[in-house]
C-alpha positions in Angstrom: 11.9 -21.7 -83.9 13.2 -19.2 -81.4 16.1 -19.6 -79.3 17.3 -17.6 -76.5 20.6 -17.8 -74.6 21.4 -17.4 -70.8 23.3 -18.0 -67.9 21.1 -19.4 -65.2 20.3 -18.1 -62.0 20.4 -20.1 -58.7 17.1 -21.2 -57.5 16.0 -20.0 -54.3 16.3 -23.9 -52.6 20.1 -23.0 -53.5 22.9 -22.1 -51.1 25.6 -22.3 -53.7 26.4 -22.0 -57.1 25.9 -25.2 -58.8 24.8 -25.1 -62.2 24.9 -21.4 -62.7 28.5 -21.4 -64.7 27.3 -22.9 -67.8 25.4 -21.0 -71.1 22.0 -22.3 -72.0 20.7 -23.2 -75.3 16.6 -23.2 -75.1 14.1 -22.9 -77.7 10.9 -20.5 -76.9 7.2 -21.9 -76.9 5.9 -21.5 -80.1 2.2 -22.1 -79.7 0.4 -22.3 -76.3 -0.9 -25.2 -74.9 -3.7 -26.9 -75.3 -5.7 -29.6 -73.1 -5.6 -33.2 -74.1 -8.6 -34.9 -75.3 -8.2 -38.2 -73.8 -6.5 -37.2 -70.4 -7.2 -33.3 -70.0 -3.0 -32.6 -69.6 -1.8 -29.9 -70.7 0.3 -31.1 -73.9 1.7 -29.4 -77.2 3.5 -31.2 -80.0 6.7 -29.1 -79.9 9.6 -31.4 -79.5 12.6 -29.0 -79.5 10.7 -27.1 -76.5 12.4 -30.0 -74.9 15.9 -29.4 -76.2 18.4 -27.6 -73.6 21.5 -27.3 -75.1 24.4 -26.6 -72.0 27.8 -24.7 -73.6 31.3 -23.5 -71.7 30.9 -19.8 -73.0 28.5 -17.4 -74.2 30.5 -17.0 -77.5 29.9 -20.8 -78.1 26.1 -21.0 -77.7 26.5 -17.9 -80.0 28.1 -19.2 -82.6 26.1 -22.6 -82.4 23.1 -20.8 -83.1 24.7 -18.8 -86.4 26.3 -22.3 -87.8 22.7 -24.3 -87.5 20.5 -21.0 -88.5 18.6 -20.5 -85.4 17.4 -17.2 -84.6 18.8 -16.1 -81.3 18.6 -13.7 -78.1 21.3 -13.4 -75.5 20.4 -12.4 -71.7 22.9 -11.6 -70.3 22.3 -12.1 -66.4 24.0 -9.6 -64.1 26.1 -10.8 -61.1 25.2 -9.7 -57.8 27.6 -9.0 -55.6 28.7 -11.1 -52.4 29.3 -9.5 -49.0 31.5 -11.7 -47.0 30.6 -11.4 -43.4 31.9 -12.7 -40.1 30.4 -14.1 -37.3 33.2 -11.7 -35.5 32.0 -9.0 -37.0 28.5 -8.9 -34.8 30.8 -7.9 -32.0 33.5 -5.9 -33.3 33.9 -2.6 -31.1 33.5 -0.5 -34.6 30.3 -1.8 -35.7 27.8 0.6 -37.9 24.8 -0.1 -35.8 24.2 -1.3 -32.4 23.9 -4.5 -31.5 21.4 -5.5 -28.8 19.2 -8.5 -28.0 
């Protein structure tokens, strides 16, 4: 029973930041899955694979994890940085490169 710890990412079908402030708490796959016998789905018995735990700040998924015994691994997820930019600024007169149709 494995745990790791992150900050989620936007998805790609997002334009904003929704659901990226929050820590996660999710438990890693333990043994790979298997085909059903009745239905031929792909299906495991792991139950806490199911588990996401959502927390304010990294320090208290952290120390959730210590007080309950769970192994743990923090990844940290690195911000990228926003350029702000203008409509305006496609026809300022001091524009870096040239703007033409």
């Amino acid at each position: 029973m494995f745990a790791k710890i992150y900050k989620p990412s936007k998805t790609a079908m997002q334009s904003g930041r929704a659901n990226t402030r929050q820590w996660v708490l999710e438990f890693e796959r333990e043994h790979a899955r298997r085909p059903d016998p009745l239905m031929g789905w792909a299906s495991t018995e792991e139950t806490r694979r199911q588990v996401k735990l959502r927390f304010d700040t990294k320090e208290q998924a952290v120390d959730y994890a210590r007080r309950h015994g769970i192994p743990f691994q923090v990844r940290d997820s690195r911000e990228t940085p926003r350029r702000i930019q203008t409509y305006a600024g496609n026809f300022a007169h001091d524009r870096k490169q040239p703007w033409s149709h």
